[in-house]
C-alpha positions as CSV (number, residue, x, y, z in Angstrom):
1,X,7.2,-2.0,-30.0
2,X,4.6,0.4,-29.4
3,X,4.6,3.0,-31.8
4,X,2.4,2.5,-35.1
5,X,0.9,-0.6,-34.3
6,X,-1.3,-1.5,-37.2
7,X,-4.8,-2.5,-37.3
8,X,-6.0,-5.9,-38.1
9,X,-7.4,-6.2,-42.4
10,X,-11.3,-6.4,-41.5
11,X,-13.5,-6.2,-39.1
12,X,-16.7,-7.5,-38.0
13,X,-19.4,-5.9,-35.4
14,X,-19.4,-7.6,-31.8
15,X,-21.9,-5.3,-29.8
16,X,-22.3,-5.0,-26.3
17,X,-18.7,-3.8,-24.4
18,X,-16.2,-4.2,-27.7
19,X,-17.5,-2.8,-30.2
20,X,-15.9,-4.1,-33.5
21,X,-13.8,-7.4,-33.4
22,X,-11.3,-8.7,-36.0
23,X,-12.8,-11.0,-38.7
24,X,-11.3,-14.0,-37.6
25,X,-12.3,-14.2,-34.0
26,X,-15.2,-15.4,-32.5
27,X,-17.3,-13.6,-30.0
28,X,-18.8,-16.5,-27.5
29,X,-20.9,-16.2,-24.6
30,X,-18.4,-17.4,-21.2
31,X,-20.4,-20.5,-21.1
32,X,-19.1,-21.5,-24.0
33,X,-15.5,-20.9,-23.0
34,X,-15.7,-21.4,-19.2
35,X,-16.5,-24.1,-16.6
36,X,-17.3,-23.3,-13.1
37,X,-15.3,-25.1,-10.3
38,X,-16.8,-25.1,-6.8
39,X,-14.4,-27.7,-5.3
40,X,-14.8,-27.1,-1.4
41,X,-13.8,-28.9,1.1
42,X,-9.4,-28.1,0.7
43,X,-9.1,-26.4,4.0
44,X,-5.7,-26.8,4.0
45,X,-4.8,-25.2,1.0
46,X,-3.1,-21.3,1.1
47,X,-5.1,-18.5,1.1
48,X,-5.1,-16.6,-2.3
49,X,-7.1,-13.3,-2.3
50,X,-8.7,-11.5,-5.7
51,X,-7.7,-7.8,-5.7
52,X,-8.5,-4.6,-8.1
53,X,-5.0,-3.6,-8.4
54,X,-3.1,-7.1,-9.0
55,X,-5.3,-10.0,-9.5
56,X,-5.2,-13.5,-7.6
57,X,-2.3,-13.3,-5.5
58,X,-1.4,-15.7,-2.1
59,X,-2.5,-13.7,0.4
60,X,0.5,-14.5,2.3
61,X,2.5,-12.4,-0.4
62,X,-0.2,-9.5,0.2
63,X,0.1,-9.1,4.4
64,X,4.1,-9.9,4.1
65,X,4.6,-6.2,4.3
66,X,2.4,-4.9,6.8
67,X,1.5,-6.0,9.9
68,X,-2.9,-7.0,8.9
69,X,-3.9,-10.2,10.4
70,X,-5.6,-12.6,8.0
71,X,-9.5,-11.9,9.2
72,X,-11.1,-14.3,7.2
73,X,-13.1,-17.1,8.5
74,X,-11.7,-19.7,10.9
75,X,-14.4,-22.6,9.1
76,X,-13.1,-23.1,5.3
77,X,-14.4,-26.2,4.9
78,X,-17.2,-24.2,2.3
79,X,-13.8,-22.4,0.6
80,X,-13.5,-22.8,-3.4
81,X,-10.3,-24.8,-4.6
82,X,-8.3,-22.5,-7.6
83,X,-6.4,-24.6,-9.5
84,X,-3.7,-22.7,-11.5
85,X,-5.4,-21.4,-15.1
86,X,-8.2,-20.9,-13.2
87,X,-9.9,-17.3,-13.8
88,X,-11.3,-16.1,-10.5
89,X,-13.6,-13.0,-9.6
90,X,-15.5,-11.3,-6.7
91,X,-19.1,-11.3,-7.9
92,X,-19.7,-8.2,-5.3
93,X,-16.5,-6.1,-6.6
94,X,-15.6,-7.4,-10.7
95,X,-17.5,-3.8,-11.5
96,X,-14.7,-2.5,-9.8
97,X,-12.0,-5.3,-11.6
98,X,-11.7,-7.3,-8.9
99,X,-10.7,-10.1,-11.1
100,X,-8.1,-12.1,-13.0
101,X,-6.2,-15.3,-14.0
102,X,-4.6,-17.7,-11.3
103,X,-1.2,-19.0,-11.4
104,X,-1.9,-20.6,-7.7
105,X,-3.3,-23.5,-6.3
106,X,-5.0,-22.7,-3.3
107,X,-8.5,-21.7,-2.0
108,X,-11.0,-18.0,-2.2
109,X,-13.5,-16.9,-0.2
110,X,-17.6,-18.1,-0.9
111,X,-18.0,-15.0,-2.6
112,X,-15.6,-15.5,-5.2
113,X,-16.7,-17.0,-8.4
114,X,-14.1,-19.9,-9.9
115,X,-13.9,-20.6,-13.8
116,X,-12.0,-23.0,-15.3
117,X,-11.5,-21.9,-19.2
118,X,-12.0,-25.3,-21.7
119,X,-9.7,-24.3,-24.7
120,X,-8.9,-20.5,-24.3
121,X,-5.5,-19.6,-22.9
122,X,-5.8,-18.4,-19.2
123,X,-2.9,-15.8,-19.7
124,X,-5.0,-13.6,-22.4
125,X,-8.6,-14.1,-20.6
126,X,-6.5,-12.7,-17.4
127,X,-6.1,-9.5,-19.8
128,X,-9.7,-9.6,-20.8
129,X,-11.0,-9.6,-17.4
130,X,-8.9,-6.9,-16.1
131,X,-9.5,-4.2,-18.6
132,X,-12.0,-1.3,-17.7
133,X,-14.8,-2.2,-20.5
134,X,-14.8,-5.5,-19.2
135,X,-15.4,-3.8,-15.7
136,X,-18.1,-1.4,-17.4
137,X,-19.8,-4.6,-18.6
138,X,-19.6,-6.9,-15.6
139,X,-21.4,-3.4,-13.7
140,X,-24.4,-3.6,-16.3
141,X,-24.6,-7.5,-15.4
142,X,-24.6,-7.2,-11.9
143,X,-28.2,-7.1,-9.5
144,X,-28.2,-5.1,-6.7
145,X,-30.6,-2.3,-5.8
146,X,-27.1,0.1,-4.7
147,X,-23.7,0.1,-5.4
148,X,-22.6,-1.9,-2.0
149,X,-25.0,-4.4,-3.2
150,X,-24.0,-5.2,-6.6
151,X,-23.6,-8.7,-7.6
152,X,-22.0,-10.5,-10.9
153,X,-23.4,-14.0,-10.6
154,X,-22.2,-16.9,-12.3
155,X,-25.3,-17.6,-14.1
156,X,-25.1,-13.4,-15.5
157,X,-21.4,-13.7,-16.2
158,X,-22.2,-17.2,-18.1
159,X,-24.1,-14.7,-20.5
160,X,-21.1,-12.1,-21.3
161,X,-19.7,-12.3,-24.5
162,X,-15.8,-12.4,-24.6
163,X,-13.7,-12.0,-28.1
164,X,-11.8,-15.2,-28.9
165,X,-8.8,-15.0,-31.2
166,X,-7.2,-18.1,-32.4
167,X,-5.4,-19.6,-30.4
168,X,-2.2,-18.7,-32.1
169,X,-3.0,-15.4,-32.1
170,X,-3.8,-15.5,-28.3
171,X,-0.5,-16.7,-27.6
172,X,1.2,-14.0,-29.7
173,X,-0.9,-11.4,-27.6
174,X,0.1,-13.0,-24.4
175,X,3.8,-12.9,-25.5
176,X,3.4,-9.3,-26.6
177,X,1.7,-8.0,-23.4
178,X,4.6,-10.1,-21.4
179,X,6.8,-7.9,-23.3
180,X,5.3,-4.8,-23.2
181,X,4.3,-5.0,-19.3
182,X,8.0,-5.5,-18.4
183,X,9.4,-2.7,-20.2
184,X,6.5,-0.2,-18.6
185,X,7.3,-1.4,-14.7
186,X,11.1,-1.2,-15.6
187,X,10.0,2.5,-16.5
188,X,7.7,3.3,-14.1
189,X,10.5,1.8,-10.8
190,X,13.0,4.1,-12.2
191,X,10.4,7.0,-12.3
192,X,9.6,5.7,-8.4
193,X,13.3,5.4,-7.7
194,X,14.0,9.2,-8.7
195,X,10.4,10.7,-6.6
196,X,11.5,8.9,-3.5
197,X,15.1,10.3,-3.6
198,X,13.8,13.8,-4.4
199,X,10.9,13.2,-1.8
200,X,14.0,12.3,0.7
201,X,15.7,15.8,-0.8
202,X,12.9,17.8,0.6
203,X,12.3,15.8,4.1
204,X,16.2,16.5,4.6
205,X,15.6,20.8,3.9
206,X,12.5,20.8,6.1
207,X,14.2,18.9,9.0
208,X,17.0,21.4,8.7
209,X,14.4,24.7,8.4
210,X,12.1,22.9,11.2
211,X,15.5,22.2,13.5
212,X,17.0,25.6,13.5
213,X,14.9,27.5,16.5
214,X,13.1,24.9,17.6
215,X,14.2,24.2,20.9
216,X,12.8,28.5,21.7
217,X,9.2,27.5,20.3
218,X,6.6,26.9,22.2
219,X,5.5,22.8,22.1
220,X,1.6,22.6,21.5
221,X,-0.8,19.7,21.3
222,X,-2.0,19.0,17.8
223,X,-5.9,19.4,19.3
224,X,-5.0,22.9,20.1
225,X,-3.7,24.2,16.9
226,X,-7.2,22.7,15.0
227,X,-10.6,23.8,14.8
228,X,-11.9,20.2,14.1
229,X,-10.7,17.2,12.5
230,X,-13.1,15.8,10.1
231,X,-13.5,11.8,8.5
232,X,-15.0,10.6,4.9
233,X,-17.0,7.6,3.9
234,X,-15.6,5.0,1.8
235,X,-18.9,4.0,-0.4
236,X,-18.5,1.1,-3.4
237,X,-16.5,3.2,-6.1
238,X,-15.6,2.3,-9.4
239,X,-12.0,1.7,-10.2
240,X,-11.6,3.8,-12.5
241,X,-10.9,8.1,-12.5
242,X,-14.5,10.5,-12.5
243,X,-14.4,12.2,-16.1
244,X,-14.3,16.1,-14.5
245,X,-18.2,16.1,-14.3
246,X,-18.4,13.2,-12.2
247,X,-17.7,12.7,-8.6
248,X,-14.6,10.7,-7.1
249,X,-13.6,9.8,-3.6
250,X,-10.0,9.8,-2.5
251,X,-8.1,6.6,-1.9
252,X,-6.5,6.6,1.0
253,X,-3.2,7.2,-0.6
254,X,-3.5,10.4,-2.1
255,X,-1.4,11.8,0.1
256,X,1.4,9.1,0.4
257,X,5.2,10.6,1.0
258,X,3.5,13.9,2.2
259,X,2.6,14.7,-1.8
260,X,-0.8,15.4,-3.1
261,X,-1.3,12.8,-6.0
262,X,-4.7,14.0,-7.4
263,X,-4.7,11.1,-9.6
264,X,-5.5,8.7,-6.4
265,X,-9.0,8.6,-6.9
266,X,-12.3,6.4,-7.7
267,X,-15.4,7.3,-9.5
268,X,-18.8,7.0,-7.7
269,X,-21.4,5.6,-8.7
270,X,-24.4,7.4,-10.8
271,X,-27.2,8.2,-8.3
272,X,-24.6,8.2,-5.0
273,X,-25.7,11.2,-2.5
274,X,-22.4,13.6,-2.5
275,X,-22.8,15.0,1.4
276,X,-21.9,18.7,0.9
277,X,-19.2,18.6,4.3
278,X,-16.9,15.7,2.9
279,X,-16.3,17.7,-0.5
280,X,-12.7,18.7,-0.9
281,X,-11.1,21.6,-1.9
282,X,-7.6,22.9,-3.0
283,X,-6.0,23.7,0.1
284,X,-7.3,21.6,2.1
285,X,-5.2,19.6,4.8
286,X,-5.6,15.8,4.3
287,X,-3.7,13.1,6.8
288,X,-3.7,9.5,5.4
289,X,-5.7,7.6,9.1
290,X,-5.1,4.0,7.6
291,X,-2.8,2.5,5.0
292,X,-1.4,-0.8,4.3
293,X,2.6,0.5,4.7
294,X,3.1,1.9,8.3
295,X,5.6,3.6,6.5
296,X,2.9,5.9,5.0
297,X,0.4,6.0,8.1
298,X,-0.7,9.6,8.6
299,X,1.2,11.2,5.8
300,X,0.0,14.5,5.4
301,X,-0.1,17.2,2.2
302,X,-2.1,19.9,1.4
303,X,-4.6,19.3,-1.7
304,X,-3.5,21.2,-4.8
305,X,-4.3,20.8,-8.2
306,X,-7.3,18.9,-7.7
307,X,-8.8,19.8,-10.7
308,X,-11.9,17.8,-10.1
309,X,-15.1,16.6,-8.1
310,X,-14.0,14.8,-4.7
311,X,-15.2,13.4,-1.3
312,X,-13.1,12.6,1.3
313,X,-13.0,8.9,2.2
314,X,-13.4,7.3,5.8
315,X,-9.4,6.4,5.3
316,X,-8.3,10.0,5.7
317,X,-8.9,13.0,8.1
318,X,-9.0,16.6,7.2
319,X,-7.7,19.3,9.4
320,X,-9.4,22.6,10.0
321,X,-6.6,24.8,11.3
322,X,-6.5,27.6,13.7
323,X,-6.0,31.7,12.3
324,X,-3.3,31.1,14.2
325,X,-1.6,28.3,12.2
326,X,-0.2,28.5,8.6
327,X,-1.6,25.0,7.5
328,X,1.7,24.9,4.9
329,X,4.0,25.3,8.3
330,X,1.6,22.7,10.1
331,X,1.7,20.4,7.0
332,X,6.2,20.8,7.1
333,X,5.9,19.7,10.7
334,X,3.6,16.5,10.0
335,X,6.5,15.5,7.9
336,X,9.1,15.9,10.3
337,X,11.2,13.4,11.6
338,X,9.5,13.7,15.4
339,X,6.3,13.5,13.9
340,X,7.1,10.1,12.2
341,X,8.4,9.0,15.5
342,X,4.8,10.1,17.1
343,X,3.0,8.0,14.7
344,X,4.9,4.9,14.8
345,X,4.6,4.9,18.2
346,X,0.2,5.4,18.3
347,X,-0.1,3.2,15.4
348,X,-2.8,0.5,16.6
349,X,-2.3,-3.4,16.0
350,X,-5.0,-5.2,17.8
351,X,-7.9,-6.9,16.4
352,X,-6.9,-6.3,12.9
353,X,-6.7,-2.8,13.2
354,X,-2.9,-2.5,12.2
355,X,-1.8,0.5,10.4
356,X,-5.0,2.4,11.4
357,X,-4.1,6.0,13.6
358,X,-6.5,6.9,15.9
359,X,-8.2,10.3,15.8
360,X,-7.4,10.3,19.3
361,X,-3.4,9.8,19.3
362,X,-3.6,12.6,15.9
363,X,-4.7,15.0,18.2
364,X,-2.5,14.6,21.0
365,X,0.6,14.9,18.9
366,X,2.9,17.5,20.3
367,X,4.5,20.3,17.8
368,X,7.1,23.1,18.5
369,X,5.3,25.9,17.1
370,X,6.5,29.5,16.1
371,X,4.4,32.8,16.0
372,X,2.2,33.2,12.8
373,X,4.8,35.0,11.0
374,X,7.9,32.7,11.9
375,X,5.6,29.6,10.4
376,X,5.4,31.9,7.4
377,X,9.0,33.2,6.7
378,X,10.1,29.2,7.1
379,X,7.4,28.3,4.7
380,X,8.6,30.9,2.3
381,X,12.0,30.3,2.7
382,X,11.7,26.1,2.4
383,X,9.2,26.9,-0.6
384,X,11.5,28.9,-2.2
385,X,14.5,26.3,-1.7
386,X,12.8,23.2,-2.7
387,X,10.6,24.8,-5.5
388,X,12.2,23.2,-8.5
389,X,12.6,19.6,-6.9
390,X,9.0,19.8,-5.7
391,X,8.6,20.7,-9.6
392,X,10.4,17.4,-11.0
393,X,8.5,15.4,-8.6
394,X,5.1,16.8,-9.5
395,X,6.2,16.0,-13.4
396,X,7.4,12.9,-12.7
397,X,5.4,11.3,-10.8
398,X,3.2,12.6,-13.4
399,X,4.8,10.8,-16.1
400,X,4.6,7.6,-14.2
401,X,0.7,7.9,-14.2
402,X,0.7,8.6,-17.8
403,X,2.3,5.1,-18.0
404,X,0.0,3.5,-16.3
405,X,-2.6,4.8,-18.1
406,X,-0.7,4.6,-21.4
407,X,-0.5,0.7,-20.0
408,X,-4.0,-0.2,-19.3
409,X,-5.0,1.6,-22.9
410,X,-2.7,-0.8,-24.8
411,X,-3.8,-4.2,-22.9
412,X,-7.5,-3.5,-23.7
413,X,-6.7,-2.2,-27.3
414,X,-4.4,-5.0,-28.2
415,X,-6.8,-7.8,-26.5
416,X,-9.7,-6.5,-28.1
417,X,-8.0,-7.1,-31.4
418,X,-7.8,-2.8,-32.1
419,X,-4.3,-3.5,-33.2
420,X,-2.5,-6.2,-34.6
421,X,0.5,-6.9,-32.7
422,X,1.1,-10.7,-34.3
423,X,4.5,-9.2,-36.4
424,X,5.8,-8.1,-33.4
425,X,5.2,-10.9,-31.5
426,X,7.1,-13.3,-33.9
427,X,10.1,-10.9,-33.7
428,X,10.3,-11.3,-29.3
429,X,12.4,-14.1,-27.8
430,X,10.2,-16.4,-25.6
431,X,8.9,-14.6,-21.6
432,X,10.0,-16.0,-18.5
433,X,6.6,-14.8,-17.3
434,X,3.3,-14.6,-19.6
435,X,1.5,-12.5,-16.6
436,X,2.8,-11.7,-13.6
437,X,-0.1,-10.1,-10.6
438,X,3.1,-9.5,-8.4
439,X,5.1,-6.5,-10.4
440,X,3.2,-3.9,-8.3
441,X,3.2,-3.1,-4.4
442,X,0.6,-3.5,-2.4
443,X,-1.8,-1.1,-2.6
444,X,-4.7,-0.2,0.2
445,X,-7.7,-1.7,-2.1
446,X,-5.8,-4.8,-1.9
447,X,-5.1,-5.0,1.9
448,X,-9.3,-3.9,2.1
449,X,-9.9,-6.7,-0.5
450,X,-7.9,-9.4,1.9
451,X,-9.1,-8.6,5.2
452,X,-12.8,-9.1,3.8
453,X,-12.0,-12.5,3.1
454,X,-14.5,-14.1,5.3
455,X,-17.8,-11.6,5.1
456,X,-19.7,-14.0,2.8
């Protein structure tokens, strides 16, 4: 269902963020196509929040699997209602596609903007709303004088143009993308499925390597082994990956499972002031400070094949090790067993502050720790016997991303009207789900998105 999808028999110019359309459809102004709701006053509704990697979800199903305290305001008497088929977006983050189609009732945050469509079909303007050149578009609509600042307001979105098939033709997209999303995340969980056994491979030969002399090492404190420990920013990014001339800060889980994922990263803005001690470089030894699993609080991996322009964000620390340390030894021990044990017990959970590890607790960890050249002959030998699953995780964890792209590529093609999925779509049996936000876990933009409920 993917390969050789056609294109549609003529085309007409749209202008603006798509730039050709397919004869038939119209390109309207939102105005035209939504209404905006600002029902307040529903304090007892649920919570839902609007998040860049899964849309309007309860916020209930977003803190389930952490321990993050719902921060937003205690007062919601000034909260918007969302009824379900309701599009919703956060005027200060849809640059970043902080946006999408509700299939809630329940109530956002003042700073979220609520539109109701009139005739179009809320499953394909979900699609719309969440494709990149959607984001690029709602960016040159938004005011701000900086990044943090920006602002989509309803009268500027009011005055974006939005292609609008048929509605027959909307429905057939809708059923396509149903289709086509289910078969990718079946994909992509088995592709998940095979890294974390192969990640729970290598854990297992380290723990064994680490094990063997370890009661005749010396135990050192973290603090002593480091010349410094350094912190990033976290500025507004884009949410999207730098092209290789542009600059990209780390999410915070670039580092998740103790693996490098160069692919975790966000675009800056144009014009953002890089400071020349956050930039990072291949080799470099990264722990994850805040993340919304405690499962993957201060996972640590050394940065390779960062290919790229990066700053280190304010999620993650970087350690500056001693002559004395072989950072690949000190990066097998932060993935130790003990060392998981150390963290879950320093992990705060007060105030909010769950899943955050303090810079503090980091540096008192305690390590067993070998001459130079033991740390170097157990990094060898653990290199050497882990080399080709280390391999097939690289590549397929690899492959995964290339779905996601391959994914987000197809949505914006097909609701754009590039290609011409209507055969297809007469040929599928009827989805359970047209869009569903929940396929994905959560992801630390998310969790950030939720506990800012209440700043507006």
């Amino acid at each position: 269902m993917f390969r050789d999808l056609p294109r549609y028999g003529s085309y007409k110019v749209a202008g603006e963020w798509v730039a050709d359309i397919p004869l038939s459809w119209g390109w309207e102004p939102a105005r035209t196509i939504f209404g905006e709701r600002k029902n307040a006053g529903h304090v007892e509704e649920p919570m839902l929040s609007v998040t860049i990697g899964r849309g309007v979800i309860p916020q209930a199903d977003l803190l389930s699997s952490t321990s993050k305290k719902d921060s937003s305001n205690v007062d919601k008497s000034k909260y918007k209602l969302v009824e379900p088929g309701d599009v919703v977006y956060n005027k200060m983050r849809a640059w970043q596609g902080a946006a999408g189609g509700s299939k809630y009732r329940g109530i956002v945050s003042p700073a979220y903007i609520v539109m109701s469509p009139r005739d179009a079909l809320t499953e394909y303007m979900h699609h719309v709303v969440r494709t990149p050149q959607f984001a690029k578009e709602a960016e040159r609509w938004s005011y701000g004088i900086t990044s943090d600042q920006w602002s989509l307001r309803p009268e500027h979105f009011k005055m974006i143009r939005f292609p609008v098939p048929p509605a027959d033709e909307q429905a057939a997209i809708v059923k396509y993308l149903a289709h086509a999303n289910a078969r990718i995340d079946k994909a992509i969980a088995a592709k998940r499925r095979l890294i974390a056994l192969l990640e729970e491979q290598t854990s297992s030969l380290r723990h064994e390597a680490l094990g063997e002399s370890a009661g005749q090492w010396p135990v050192r404190r973290l603090k002593t082994l480091l010349i410094r420990v350094d912190q990033g920013v976290s500025p507004q990014a884009e949410n999207q990956m730098p092209s290789p001339d542009d600059w990209g800060v780390l999410k915070a889980g670039c580092v998740n499972g103790g693996v490098f994922r160069p692919d975790q990263i966000k675009r800056l803005p144009d014009g953002f002031a890089v400071p020349a001690s956050l930039r990072v470089a291949n080799g470099d030894v990264l722990v994850a400070r805040a993340s919304g699993s405690p499962n993957l609080v201060g996972s640590t991996a050394r940065v390779t094949g960062l290919r790229g322009k990066a700053i280190l964000s304010d999620k993650t620390f970087r350690l500056i090790v001693r002559p004395t340390v072989d950072p690949d030894f000190l990066v097998m021990a932060m993935n130790s067993y003990s060392y998981r044990q150390q963290v879950q017990g320093a992990i705060s959970g007060a105030e909010g502050l769950a899943n955050n590890l303090p810079v503090t607790a980091l540096r008192s960890f305690v390590f067993p720790m070998p001459p130079l050249t033991e740390q170097r002959e157990i990094v060898e030998r653990v290199t050497t016997e882990a080399a080709r699953t280390l391999d097939t995780i690289a590549r397929v964890a690899g492959e995964a991303q290339l779905l996601q792209e391959f994914r987000t590529r197809l949505i914006a093609d097909v609701v754009t009207g590039q290609v011409d999925v209507r055969a297809i779509a007469v040929t599928l049996p009827d989805a359970p789900e047209s869009f569903d936000n929940n396929t994905a876990s959560a992801t630390d933009d998310d969790l950030e998105e939720a506990l800012s409920e209440g700043e507006e």
